[in-house]
Structures are given as structure tokens and as C-alpha cells.
N, C-alpha and C positions, 0 to 999 in steps of 0.2 A: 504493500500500500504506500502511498508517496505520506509523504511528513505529513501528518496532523499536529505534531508537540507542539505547535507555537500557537495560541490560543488567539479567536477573532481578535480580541481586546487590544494585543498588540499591535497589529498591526493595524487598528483604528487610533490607536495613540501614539503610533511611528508619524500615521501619513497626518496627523495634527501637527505637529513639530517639521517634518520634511516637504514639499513641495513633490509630488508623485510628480515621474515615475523614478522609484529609485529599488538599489538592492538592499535587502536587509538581510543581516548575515547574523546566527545565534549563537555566539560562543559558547554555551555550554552544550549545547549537541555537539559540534565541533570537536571540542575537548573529551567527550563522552566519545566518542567515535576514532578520536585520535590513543585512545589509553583501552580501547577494546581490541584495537589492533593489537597491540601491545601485548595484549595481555594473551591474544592466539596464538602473537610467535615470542612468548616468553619462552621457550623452550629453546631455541634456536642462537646458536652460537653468535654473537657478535652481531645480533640482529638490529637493523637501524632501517626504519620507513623515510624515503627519502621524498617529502612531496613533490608533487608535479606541479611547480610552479605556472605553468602554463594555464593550468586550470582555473587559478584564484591569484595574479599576480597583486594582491594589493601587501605592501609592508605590514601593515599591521594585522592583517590574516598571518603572514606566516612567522611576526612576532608570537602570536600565540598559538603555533604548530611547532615552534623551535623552543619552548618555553617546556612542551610535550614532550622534550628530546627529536624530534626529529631533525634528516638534514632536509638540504633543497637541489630537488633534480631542477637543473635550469637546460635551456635547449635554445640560446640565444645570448648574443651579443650583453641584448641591453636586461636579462634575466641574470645573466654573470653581475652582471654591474649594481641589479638590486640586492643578490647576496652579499657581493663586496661593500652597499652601506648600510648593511645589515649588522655588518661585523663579521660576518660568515666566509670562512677558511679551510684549506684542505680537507679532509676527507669528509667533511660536513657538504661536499658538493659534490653532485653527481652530473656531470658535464654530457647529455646523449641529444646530439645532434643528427642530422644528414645533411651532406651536399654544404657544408659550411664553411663562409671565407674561413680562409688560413688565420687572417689574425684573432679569429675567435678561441682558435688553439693555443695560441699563444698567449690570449689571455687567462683561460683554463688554468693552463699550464702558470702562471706568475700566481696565479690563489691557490695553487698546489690541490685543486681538484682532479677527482677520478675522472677518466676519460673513457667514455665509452664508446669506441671506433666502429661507424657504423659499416664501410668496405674499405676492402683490400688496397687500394689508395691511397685513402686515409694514414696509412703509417708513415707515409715518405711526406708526407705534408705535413703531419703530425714532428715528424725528425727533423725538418725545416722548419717548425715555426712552434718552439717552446719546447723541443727532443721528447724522447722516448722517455716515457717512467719504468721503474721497475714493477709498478703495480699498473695495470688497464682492465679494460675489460671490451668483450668483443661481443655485437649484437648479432643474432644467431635470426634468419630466415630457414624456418628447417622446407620447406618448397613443399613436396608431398605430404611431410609428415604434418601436417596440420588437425586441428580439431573445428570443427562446425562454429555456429553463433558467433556471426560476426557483423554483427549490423551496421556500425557502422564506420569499420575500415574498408570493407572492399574484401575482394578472397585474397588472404595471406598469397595465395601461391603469384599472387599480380602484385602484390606489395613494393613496393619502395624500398623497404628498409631493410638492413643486416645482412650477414655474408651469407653463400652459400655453404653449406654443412664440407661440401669436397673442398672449399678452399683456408679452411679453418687453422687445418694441421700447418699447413705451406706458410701462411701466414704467422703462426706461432714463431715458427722455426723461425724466420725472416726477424721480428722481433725478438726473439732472444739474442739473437746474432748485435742487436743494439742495445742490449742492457737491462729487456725484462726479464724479470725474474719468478712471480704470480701475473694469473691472469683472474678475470671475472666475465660471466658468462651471463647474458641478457638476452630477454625476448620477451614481446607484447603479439601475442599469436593471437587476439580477440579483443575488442573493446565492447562495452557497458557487459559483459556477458551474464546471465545469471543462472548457469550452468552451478551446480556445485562444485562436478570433478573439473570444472576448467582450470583451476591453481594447482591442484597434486597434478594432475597429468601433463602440466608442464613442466611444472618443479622435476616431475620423474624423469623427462627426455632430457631438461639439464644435467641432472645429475649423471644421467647416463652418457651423456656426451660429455661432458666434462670427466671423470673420468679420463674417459679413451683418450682426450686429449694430453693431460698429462701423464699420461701412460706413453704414449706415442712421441710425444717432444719433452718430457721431461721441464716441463716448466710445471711448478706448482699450481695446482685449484686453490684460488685466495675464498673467493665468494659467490656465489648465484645469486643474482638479481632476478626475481619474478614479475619486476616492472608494474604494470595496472593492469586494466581488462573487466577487471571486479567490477560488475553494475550497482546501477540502486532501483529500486523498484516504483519506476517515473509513473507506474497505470494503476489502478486499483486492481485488477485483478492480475500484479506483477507480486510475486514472493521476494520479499527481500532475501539474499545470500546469507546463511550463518558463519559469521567467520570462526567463530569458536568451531565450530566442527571442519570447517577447512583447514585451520590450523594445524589442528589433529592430523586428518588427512595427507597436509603435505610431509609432517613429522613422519608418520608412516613410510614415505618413501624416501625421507631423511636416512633413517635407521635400517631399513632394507637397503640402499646405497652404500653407505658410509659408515656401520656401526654407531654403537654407544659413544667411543673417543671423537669423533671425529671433529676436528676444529672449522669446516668449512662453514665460512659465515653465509649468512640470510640476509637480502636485501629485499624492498619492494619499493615501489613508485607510486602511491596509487595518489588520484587527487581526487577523482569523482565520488569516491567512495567514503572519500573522508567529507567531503564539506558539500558535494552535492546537494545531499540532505536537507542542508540546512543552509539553504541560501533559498529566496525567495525572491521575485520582482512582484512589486504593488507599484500598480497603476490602477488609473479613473476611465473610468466608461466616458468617454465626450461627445458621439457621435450616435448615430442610431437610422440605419437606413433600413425601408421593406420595399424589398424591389421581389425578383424571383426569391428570394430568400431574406431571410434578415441578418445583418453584418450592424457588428454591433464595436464600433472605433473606439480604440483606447488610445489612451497618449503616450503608450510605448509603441515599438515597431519592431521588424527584426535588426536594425542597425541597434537595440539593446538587447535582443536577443534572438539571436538567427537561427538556434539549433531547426525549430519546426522548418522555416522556410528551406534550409540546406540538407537537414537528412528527413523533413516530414516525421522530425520526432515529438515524441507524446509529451503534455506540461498541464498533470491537472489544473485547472482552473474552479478556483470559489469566488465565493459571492459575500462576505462577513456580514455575517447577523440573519444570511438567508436560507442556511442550507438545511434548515428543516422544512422548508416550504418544496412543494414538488416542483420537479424541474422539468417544467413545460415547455422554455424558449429552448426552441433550436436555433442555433444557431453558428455564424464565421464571427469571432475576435478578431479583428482587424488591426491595422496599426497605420501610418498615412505617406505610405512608400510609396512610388509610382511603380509597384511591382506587385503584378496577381499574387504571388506569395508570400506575401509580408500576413503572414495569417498564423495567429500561435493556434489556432483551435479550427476544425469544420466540422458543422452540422454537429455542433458539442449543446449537450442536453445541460442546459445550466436554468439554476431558477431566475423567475423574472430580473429583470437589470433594468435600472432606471438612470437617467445622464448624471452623471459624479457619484455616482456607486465605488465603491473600492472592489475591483478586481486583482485577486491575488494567481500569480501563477507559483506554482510549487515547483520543489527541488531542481531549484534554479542557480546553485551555489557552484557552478563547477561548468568552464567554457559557458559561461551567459556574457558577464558583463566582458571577459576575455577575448570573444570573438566578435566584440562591437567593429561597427564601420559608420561612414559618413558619409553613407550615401543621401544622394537629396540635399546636403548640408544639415540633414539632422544627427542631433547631438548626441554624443552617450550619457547617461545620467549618473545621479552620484549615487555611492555606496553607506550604508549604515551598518552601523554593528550595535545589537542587541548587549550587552556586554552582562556580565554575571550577577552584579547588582540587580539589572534589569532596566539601566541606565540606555539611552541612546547615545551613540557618539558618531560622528560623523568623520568618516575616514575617508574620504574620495567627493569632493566637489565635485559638481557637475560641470559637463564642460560650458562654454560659453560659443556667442560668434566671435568673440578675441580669439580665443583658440583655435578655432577653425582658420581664420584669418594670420596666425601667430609665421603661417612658415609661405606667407605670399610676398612677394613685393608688390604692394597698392600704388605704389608712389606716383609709378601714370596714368594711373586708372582717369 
């Protein structure tokens, strides 16, 4: 079922204080989500969640995921730069790009983070711009071997990303030869998935291939990273993932691999999984058209959040203070794009909506406000954090048309 924990009340005394449309983000879910991880791979050597900053890039979200113990998977230039004024340093970064200018390496490389080399290339640009470390790690495309539920990456075997399983060994060999000494082994074979066995049975082809690999080249298994994948359950009739029992799970194929001793540590990625939950955008019903159907315009769009219009993904939607009334309106939530899919919802059974209604979309905390754009010249909005008190604090101003204007030269307009 998508987030119910954050009661109407809230978010009718958020949008008193804020100006809709904005994201409201609940730190104690957050938190609660960030120490259940934790606590599924308490078992696990040298275990450390690395979040996916990509997913929630605001500073003070991942001041309170770094606060959790966690580090930060960054995959970008200017994602490096917010760990570096974070205070955030070596091994607390998990560096996995593709296809990335050379000086991104090199800046990696000056914060002493892990480097996750996504192909075979990758090393000698890597040994030009900031050298080989003795510890990396290699993103693994296993082609064939793949598992189902993948909505929406696309079929692994079309993927983009990590080496081929044959060029793996050559590659090791090729960096030892430059001074590594351990490796680490990654792969995200699935996104939002909500398969149980999708974490063991990837954990299990890691460890089975790591193994071989250092069997084969004699370079040391430092860690397996199991990256993200892990869904949240965006539908009502979606089962949330138990991580307590995947935990388990992947332990199982821990100790069938690698015995009771063994030192190989456990990494993961996940971002959606931790703060999807609990991020939320509230917007206002402004508009209200009945033509063939009724489209019902809010003062968001998908330039604050695209998932629906890009992958036609699901984002319940309520109505606060309504949803005991039956939900007769069918209807399209709209937003004011000049684009047919600028639509968080179709033909969605919601109870009646009246103009400046508060419309809430659920588990919107995770790629919402991240994959903003500016199309139209509309704005992205600001973000809110719920905070433990039950305080609001406002972490992300909305943008303005200064901003939008900030990177033009007007001078001869």
C-alpha cells in the first residue's frame, strides 16, 4: 500500500505555512527506514548503505541519512561536489558512473572515493586522470543471466551499463598489473522491483562470480555491492518488500558462498527504498475542465514530477479530509505543460475535488523533485521537511524567473 503514516492534518498545516506546490519530506519515516535497513544487514561484515544521491539530492536529506551512518553513492560531477561540502570523504563515497568526463575521475579520485568502473575503458582513463587505486570495484552486466521485473530500466540484456561477465577476468589482470590489489563487485539487474528473491539471487550470482574471479586472477574479493532495485509499493494493491526476510535471505547465500569466517563486506545503494516512502508532493486543484472527460489542473506539472508522464508510473493520489466520501469523479490530474502527458493520474477514481482543494500525490520522495525540468519556463518548487519535532523547515526554495533567467545574457534583448 503507498504511505498512509503522515496524517490529512499535516499536510493541511504544511500547505498553511508553504505556498503549494511543494515536497514535503518526513524524517522520521526516513530514519525509521534508514535503521530497518540496518538492522536486515546487521549480520553482514563491514556493511555500509550507500545512498543514491541521485534520488533525493537535497543537503539536508542526506545530512540526516549520514547522521544514520550511511555513505553517498554520487554519479556526477556536481553530486561529488555536494558530498565534498558535506564534509564527506573516502570511503564514505561510492563514485558509479557511465560514459563520464575524465575529470570526474579525477575528482573521485582527490576525495579518495571508491570507484566503481563501469567498462573496460574506463581503467586507462581512470590511470590518466587521478591513477588506479588498490581498492575498485567493477559493475557487472551479466547479459543472459538476468532475472524478470524490470519496469523500468528496459531488458538488462539492452542495458547500458557494466562489463560483460567474459571481459571481467582480462580486465582484473590488466589492473593488477597497475596496483590493484581488492576488487568490488556491482550490479542493479532491476529497478523499483518487488520480487522478494530479487536481492538473494543477485547477491548469489555475485558471490559466485566473485569468487571465480579471484580464484582466476588472484586479486582479492574486498566487497559486493547489491546497488538498488528494491521497490516501494507506489499502488494499493502493491505489497510492500520485507527486508527483514531478504536480509535473511541474502545471508543464506552469504554462508552457502563464503562460510561463517568470511570477511567479504556488504554494500547496497538503495535510494527509493529508503525515502520514496516518505516524500510526498501537495499541490491545489486550480482548474477544472468537462469536455469528453473531466481533467481536473493542479498547479504542479510533470516538470515537478515526470515519473507518470516518462514511465506512465502509478502516484496515488488523495483528496485530505475526503477520502471517506465515495469516489465518484473520474477523472485526468493535469498539470499546465503544452504536452498531452503532463498527467500524474487517468481516468483515476478520486472523491469529488473542488478549485483549491489540496491534492496530495504519495511516495513521491525518491526521483520526483530530482528529475525536475523547465520546460514551458515552468518552475520547480521548493522542498519541506517534516522534521521530528513535527516542526516544518524549509530546505529548498522554490525556484524563481531570476533563476530561470540567472544563466542568459539579456543585455540585448
Amino acid at each position: 500500500m503507498p504511505n498512509f503514516n503522515v496524517p490529512d492534518p499535516v499536510f493541511e498545516a504544511a500547505a498553511r505555512q508553504f505556498p503549494t506546490p511543494f515536497y514535503l519530506y518526513d524524517e522520521a519515516g526516513i530514519r525509521e527506514t534508514a535503521r530497518l535497513l540496518g538492522q536486515a544487514f546487521a549480520w553482514a561484515p563491514d556493511f555500509r548503505e550507500y545512498f543514491a544521491v541521485k534520488a533525493l539530492p537535497n543537503p539536508e536529506i542526506l545530512k540526516v541519512l549520514l547522521s544514520e551512518g550511511c555513505g553517498l553513492d554520487c554519479s556526477s560531477e556536481t553530486e561529488l561536489l555536494m558530498a565534498q561540502h558535506l564534509g564527506v570523504r573516502g570511503e564514505d563515497i561510492m563514485f558509479s558512473a557511465n560514459a563520464m568526463p575524465p575529470h570526474e575521475f579525477a575528482l573521485a579520485r582527490r576525495l579518495g572515493a571508491y570507484i566503481n568502473l563501469d567498462d573496460p575503458s574506463d581503467i586507462m582513463t581512470l590511470h590518466n586522470h587521478g591513477g588506479i587505486p588498490e581498492t575498485l570495484s567493477l559493475r557487472v552486466n551479466p547479459g543472459p543471466e538476468v532475472m524478470g521485473d524490470n519496469q523500468f530500466m528496459g531488458n538488462p540484456r539492452e542495458s547500458k551499463f557494466g562489463w560483460m561477465p567474459q571481459d571481467l577476468s582480462r580486465g582484473l589482470d590488466k589492473l593488477k598489473s597497475l596496483g590493484t590489489r581488492r576488487f568490488g563487485l556491482h550490479a542493479m539487474l532491476a529497478s523499483n522491483s518487488l520480487i522478494p528473491g530479487y536481492y538473494p539471487a543477485q547477491a548469489d550470482y555475485l558471490f559466485r562470480l566473485g569468487l571465480s574471479l579471484q580464484a582466476q586472477t588472484g586479486v582479492e574479493l574486498a566487497f559486493i555491492n547489491l546497488s538498488g532495485g528494491i521497490g516501494i509499493p507506489y499502488h494499493p494493491d502493491d505489497e510492500a518488500v520485507d527486508i527483514l526476510s531478504v536480509g535473511r535471505a541474502v545471508r543464506e547465500a552469504y554462508l552457502r558462498r563464503f562460510g561463517e569466517n568470511a570477511k567479504v563486506a556488504l554494500k547496497t545503494e538503495l535510494g527509493r527504498f529508503i525515502t520514496g516512502p516518505h516524500g510526498f508532493l501537495v499541490t491545489r486543484a486550480v482548474h477544472y475542465k468537462e469536455g469528453h472527460k473531466v481533467f481536473v489542473g493542479l498547479d504542479a506539472n510533470a516538470a515537478n514530477l515526470m515519473r507518470p508522464a516518462m514511465y506512465g508510473a502509478y502516484h496515488h493520489a488523495t483528496v485530505p479530509g475526503r477520502e471517506h466520501l465515495p469516489h465518484t469523479l473520474i477523472c485526468d490530474l493535469t498539470g499546465a505543460l503544452c504536452e498531452n502527458n503532463d498527467k500524474f493520474a487517468v481516468d483515476r477514481a478520486l472523491p469529488p475535488i473542488s478549485l483549491h482543494d489540496l491534492v496530495i500525490l504519495h511516495d513521491a520522495g525518491a526521483h520526483g523533485w530530482s528529475m525536475g525540468y523547465q520546460y514551458n519556463g515552468r518552475l520547480r518548487s521548493a522542498e519541506v521537511l517534516r522534521q521530528m519535532d513535527g516542526g516544518f523547515r524549509l530546505i529548498r526554495r522554490a525556484e524563481t524567473p531570476e533563476d530561470y533567467f540567472a544563466t542568459l545574457d539579456l543585455s540585448g534583448a
